[in-house]
VEXFI-728983 format. One record per residue: chain; residue number from 1; x, y, z of N, C-alpha, C, O in turn. Coordinates in steps of 0.001 Angstrom, whole numbers, plus 500000, padded with zeros to 6 digits. Example, Ala and Ser with C-alpha at 12.3 -4.5 7.8 and 13.67 -1.06 7.14 Angstrom:
// residues 2
+-------+-----+--------+--------+--------+--------+--------+--------+--------+--------+--------+--------+--------+--------+
: kette :  nr :    n.X :    n.Y :    n.Z :   ca.X :   ca.Y :   ca.Z :    c.X :    c.Y :    c.Z :    o.X :    o.Y :    o.Z :
+-------+-----+--------+--------+--------+--------+--------+--------+--------+--------+--------+--------+--------+--------+
:     A :   1 : 513190 : 494310 : 507800 : 512300 : 495500 : 507800 : 513200 : 496700 : 507800 : 514236 : 496681 : 508465 :
:     A :   2 : 512850 : 497750 : 507080 : 513670 : 498940 : 507140 : 512900 : 500030 : 507870 : 513409 : 501138 : 508039 :
+-------+-----+--------+--------+--------+--------+--------+--------+--------+--------+--------+--------+--------+--------+
***
This chain:
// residues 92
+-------+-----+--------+--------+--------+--------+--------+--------+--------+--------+--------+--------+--------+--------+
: kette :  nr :    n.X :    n.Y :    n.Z :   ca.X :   ca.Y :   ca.Z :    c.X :    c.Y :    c.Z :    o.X :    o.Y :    o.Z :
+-------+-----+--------+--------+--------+--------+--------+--------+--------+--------+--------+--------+--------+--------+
:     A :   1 : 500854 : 498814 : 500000 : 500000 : 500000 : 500000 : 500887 : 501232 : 500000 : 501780 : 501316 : 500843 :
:     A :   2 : 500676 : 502284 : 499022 : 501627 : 503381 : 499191 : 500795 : 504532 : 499798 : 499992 : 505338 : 499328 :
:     A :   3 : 501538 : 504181 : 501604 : 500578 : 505275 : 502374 : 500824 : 506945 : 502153 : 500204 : 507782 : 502809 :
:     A :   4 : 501829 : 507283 : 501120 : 502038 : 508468 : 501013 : 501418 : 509090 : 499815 : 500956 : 510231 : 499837 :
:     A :   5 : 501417 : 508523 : 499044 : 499543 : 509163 : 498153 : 498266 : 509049 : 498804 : 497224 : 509605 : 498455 :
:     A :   6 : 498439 : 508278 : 499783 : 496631 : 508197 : 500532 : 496840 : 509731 : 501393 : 496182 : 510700 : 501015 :
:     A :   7 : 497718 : 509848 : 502465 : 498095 : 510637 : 503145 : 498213 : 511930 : 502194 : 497205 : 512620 : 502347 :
:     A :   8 : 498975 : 512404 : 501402 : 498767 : 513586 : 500336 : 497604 : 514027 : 499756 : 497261 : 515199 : 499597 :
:     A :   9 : 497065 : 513111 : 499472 : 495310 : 513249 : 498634 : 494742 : 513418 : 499770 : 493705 : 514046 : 499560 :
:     A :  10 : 494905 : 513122 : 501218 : 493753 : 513304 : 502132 : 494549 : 515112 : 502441 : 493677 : 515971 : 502571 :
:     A :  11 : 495855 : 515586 : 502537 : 495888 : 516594 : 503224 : 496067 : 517684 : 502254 : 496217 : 518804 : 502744 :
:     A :  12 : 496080 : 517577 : 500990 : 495725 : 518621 : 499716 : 494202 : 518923 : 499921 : 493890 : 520087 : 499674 :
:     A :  13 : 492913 : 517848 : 500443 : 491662 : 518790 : 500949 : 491736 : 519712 : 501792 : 492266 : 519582 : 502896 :
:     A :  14 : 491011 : 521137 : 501200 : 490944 : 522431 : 502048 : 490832 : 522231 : 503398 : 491528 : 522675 : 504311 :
:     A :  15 : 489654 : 521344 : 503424 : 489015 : 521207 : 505413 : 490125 : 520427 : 506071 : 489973 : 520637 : 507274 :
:     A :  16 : 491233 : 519582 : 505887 : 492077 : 519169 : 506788 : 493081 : 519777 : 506700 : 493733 : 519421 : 507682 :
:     A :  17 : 494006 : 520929 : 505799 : 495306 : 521632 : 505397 : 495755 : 522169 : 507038 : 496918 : 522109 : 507437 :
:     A :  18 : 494475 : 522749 : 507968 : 495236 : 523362 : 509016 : 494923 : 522210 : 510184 : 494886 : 522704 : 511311 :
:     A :  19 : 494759 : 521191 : 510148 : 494558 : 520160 : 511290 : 495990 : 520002 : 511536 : 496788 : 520150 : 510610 :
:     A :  20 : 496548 : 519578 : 513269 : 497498 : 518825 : 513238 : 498291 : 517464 : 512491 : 497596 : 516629 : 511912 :
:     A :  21 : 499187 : 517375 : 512529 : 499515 : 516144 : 511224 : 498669 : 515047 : 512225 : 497791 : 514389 : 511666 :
:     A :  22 : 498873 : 514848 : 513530 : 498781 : 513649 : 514339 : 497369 : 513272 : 513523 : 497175 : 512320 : 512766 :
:     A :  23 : 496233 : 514581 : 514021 : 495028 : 514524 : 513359 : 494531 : 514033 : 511884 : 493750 : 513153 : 511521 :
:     A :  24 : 495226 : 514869 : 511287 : 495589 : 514299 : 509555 : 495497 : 512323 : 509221 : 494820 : 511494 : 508613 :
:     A :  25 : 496658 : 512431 : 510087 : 496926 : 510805 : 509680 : 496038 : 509997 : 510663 : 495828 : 508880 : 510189 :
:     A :  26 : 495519 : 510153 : 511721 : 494847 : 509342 : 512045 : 493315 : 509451 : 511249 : 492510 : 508539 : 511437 :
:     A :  27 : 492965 : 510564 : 510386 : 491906 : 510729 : 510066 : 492139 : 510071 : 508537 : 491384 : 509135 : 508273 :
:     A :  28 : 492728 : 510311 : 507906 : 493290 : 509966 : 506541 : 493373 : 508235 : 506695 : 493030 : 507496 : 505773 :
:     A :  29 : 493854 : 507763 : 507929 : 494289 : 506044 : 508050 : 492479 : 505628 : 508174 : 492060 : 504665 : 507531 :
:     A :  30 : 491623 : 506377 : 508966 : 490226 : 505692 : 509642 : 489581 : 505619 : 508515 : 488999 : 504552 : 508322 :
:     A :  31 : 489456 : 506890 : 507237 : 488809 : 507025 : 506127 : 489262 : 505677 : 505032 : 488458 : 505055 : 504337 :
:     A :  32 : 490781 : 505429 : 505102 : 491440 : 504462 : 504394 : 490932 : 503093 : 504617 : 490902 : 502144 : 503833 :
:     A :  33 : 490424 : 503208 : 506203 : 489975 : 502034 : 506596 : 488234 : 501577 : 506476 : 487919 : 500388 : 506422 :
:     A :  34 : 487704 : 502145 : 506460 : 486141 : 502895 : 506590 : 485631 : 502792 : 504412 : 484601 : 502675 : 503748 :
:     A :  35 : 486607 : 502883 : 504239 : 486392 : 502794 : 502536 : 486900 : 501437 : 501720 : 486644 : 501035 : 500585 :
:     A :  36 : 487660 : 500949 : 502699 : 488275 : 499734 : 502291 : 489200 : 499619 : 501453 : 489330 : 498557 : 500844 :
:     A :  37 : 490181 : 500855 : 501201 : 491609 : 500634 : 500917 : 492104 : 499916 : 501252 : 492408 : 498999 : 500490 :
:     A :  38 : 492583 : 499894 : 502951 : 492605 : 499693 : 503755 : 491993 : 498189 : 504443 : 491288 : 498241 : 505451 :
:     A :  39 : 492262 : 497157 : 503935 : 491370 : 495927 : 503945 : 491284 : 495800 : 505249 : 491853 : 496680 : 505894 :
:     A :  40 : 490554 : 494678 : 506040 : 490563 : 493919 : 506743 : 491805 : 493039 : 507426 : 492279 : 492287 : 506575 :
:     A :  41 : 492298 : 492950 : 508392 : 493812 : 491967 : 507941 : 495374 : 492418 : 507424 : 496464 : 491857 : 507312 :
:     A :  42 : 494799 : 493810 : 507172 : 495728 : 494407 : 506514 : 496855 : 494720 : 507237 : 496656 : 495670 : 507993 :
:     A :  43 : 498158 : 494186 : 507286 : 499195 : 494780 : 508673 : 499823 : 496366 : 507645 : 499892 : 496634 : 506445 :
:     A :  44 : 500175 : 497096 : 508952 : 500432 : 498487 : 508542 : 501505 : 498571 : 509169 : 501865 : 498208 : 510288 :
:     A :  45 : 502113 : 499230 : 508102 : 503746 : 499664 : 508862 : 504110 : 500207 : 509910 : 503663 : 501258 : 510368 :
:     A :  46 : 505180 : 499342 : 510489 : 505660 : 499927 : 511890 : 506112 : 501640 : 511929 : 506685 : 502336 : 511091 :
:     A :  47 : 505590 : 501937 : 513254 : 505652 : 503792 : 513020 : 506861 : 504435 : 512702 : 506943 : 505555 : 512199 :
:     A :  48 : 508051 : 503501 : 513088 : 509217 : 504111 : 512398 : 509116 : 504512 : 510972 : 509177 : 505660 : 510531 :
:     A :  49 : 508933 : 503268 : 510229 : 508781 : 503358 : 509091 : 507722 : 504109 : 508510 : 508070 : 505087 : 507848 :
:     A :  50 : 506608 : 503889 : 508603 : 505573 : 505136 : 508621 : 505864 : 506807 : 508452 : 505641 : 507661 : 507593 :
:     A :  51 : 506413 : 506757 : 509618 : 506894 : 508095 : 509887 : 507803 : 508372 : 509071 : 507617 : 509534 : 508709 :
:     A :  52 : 508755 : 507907 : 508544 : 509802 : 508362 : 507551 : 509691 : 508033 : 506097 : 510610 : 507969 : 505279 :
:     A :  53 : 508387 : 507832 : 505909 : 507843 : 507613 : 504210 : 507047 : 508588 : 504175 : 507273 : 509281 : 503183 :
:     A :  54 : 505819 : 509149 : 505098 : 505663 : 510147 : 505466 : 506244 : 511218 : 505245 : 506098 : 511827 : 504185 :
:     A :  55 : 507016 : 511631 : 506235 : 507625 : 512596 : 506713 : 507129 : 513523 : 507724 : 507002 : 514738 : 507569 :
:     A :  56 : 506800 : 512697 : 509006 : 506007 : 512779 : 510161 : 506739 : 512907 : 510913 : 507727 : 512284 : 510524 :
:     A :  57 : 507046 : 513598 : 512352 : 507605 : 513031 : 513591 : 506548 : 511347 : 513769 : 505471 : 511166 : 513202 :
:     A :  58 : 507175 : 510437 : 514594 : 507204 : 509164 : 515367 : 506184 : 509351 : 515936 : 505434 : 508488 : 515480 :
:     A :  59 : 505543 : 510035 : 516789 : 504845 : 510744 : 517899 : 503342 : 510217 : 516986 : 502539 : 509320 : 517242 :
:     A :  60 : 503419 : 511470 : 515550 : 502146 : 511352 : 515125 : 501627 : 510215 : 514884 : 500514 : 509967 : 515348 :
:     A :  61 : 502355 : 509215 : 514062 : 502199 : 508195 : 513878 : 501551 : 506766 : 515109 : 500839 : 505783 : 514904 :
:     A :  62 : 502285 : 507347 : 516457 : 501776 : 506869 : 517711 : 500471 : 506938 : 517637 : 499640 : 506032 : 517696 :
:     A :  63 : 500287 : 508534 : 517448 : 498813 : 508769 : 518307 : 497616 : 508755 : 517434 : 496467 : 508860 : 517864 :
:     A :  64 : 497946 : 508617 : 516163 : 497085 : 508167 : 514913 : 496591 : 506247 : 515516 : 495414 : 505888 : 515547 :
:     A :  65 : 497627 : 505421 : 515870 : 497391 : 504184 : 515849 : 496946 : 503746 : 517684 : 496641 : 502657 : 518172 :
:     A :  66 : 497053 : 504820 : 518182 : 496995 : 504674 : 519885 : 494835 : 504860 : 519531 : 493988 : 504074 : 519956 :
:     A :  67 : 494582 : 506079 : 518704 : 493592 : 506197 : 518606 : 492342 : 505502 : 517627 : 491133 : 505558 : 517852 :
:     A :  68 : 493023 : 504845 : 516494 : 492060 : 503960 : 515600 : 492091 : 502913 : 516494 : 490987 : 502388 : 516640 :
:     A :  69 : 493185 : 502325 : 517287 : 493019 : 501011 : 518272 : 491725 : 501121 : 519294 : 490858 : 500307 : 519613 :
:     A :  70 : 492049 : 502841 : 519759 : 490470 : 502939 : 521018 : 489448 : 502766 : 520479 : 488556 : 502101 : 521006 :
:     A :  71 : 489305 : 503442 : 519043 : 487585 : 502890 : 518372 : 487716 : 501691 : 517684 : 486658 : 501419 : 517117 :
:     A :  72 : 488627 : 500824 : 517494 : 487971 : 499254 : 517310 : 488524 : 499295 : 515869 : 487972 : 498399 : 515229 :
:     A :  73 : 489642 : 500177 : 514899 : 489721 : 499942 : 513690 : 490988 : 499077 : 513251 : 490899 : 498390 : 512234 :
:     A :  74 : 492086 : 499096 : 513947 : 492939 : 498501 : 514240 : 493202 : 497345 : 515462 : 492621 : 497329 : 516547 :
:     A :  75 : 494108 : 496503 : 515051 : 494319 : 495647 : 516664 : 496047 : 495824 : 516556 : 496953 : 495568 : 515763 :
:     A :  76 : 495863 : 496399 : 517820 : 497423 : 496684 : 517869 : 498550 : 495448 : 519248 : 498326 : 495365 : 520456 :
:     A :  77 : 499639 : 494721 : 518475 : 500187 : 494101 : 519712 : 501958 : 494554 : 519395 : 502496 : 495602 : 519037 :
:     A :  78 : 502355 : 493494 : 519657 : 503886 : 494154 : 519711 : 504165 : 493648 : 518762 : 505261 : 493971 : 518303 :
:     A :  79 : 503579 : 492915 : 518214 : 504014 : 492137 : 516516 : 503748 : 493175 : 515640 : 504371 : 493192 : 514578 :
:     A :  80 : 503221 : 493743 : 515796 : 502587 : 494845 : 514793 : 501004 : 495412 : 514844 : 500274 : 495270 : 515825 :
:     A :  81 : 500695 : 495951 : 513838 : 499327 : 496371 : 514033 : 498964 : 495874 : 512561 : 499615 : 495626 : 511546 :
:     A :  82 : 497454 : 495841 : 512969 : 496977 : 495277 : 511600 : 495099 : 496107 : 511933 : 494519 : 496648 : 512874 :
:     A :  83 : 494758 : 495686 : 510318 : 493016 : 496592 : 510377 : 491841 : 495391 : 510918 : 491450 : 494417 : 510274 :
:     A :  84 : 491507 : 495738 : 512060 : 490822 : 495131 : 512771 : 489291 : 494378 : 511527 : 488508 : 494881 : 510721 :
:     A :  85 : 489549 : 493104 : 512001 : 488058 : 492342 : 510858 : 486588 : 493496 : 511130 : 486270 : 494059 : 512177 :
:     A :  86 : 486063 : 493541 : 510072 : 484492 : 494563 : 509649 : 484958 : 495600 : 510283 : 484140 : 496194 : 510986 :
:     A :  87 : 486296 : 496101 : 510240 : 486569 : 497901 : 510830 : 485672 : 498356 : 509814 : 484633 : 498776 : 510323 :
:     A :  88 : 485689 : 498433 : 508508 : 485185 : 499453 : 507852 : 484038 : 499483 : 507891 : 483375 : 500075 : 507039 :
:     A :  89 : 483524 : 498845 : 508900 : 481734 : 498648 : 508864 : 481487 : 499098 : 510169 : 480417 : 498729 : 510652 :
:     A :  90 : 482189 : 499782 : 510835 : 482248 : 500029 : 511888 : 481611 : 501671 : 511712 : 481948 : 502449 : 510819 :
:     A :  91 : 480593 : 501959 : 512826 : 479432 : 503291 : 512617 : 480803 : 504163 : 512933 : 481724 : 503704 : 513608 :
:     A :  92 : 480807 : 505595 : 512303 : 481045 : 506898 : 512588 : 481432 : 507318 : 513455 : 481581 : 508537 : 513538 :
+-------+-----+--------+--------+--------+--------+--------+--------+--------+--------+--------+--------+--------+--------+
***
């Protein structure tokens, strides 16, 4: 998956340009997920890496995946994170 055209196309829209990045990417990853780019099963790159394909601080990347984990879109362990089964069916 090349998360840096999903991430660009989501922050070239007017309504997210002045959001924090943290905000950005966790909103840009939930939409990715919610539309089904973003499959089911899908493991997502570790935040190091993330972050430096990006071009994010580490941090954002944290709190993007600290927060799709609290609403149920991701399952996050120390193996990695991956897109939690029927996330994208998951209400608003």
């Amino acid at each position: 998956m090349e998360f840096q055209l999903l991430f660009t196309a989501f922050q070239a829209q007017p309504a997210h340009a002045r959001w924090p990045q943290q905000r950005q990417l966790h909103e840009c990853l939930r939409q990715g997920i919610r539309s089904g780019t973003l499959a089911s099963g899908a493991r997502l790159p570790a935040s190091r890496a993330l972050a430096a394909e990006l071009g994010v601080a580490r941090n954002s990347v944290l709190y993007a995946y600290e927060q799709l984990a609290s609403e149920g879109f991701i399952l996050a362990s120390r193996r990695g994170s991956v897109v939690a089964p029927l996330a994208g069916r998951l209400a608003a």
